[in-house]
C-alpha positions in Angstrom: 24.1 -58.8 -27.6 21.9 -57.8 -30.2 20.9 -54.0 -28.5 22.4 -51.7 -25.9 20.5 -52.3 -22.4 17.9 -49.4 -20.7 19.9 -48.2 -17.8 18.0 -46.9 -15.0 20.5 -45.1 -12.3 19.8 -42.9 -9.7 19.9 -43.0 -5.2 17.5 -45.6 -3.3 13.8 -44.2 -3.1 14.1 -41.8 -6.1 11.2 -43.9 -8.5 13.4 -46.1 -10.6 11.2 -49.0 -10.0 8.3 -46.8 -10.6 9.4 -45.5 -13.7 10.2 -49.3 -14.5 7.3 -51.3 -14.4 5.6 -48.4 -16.0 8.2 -48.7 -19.3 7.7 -52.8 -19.2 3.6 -52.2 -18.8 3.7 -49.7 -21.9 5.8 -51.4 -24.2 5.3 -55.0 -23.0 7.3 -57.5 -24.7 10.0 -55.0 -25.8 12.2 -54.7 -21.8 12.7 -57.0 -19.9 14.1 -56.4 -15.9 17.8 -58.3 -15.9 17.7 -60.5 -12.6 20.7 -59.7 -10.2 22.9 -61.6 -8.6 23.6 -61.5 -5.0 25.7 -62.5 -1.7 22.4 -61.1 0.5 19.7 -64.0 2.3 16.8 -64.3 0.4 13.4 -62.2 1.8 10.6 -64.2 1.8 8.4 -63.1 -1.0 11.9 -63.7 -3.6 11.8 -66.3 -5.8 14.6 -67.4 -6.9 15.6 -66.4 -10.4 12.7 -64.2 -10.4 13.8 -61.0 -8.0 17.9 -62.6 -7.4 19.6 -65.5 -8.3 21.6 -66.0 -4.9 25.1 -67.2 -4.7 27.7 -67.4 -2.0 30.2 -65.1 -1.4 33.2 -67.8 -3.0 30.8 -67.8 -6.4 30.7 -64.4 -6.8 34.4 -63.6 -6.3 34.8 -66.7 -9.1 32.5 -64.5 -11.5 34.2 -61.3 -10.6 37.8 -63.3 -11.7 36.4 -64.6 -14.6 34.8 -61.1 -16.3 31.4 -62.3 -15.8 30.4 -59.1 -14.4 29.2 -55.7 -16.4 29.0 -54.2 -12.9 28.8 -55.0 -9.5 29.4 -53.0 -6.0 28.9 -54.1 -2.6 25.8 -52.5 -0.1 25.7 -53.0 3.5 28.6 -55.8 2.7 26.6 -57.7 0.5 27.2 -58.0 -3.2 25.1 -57.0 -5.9 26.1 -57.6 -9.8 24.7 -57.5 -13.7 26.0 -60.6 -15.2 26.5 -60.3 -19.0 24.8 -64.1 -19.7 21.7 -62.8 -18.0 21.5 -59.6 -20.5 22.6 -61.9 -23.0 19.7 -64.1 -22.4 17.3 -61.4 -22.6 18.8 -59.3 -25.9 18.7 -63.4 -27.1 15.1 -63.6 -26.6 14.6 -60.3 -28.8 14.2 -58.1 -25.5 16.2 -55.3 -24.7 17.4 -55.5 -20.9 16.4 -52.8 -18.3 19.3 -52.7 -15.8 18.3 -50.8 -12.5 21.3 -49.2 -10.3 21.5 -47.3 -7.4 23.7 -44.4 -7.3 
């Protein structure tokens, strides 16, 4: 990975997706928002890829076993994780990756 990744951390509700799109609107083409995976059922307004790349709980586990992770944690027993291809991806594409993480 070419640069270190924007990390936005704090509890639910506190702005971080606020203070996010306002960083990718000011410097556009510079962040991009890493896309999470997940164990959860997809909403209805998600597109895949776009808001979650969704997996089953058997893939996941495989990609916690094989490192894939930077992080993960589990939220009202779903998992949530930061896969290092999808920063790779973005650092690849000359972006620096903003990864957003609840507290």
């Amino acid at each position: 990975m070419r640069g270190k990744p924007f990390i936005l951390v704090g509890p639910s509700g506190v702005g971080k997706n606020t203070l996010l799109l306002e960083v990718l609107k000011k410097y556009e083409g510079i962040f991009e928002k890493k896309v999470s995976y997940t164990t959860r059922p997809s909403k209805k307004f998600e597109k895949e890829g776009n808001n979650y790349y969704l997996i089953s709980k058997e893939e996941f586990q495989k990609k916690i076993e094989n490192k894939d992770f930077v992080e993960y944690r589990e939220i009202n027993g779903h998992l949530y994780g930061t896969c290092k291809n999808e920063l790779r991806r973005i650092s690849d594409a000359g972006r620096i990756p903003i990864i957003e993480v609840d507290t």
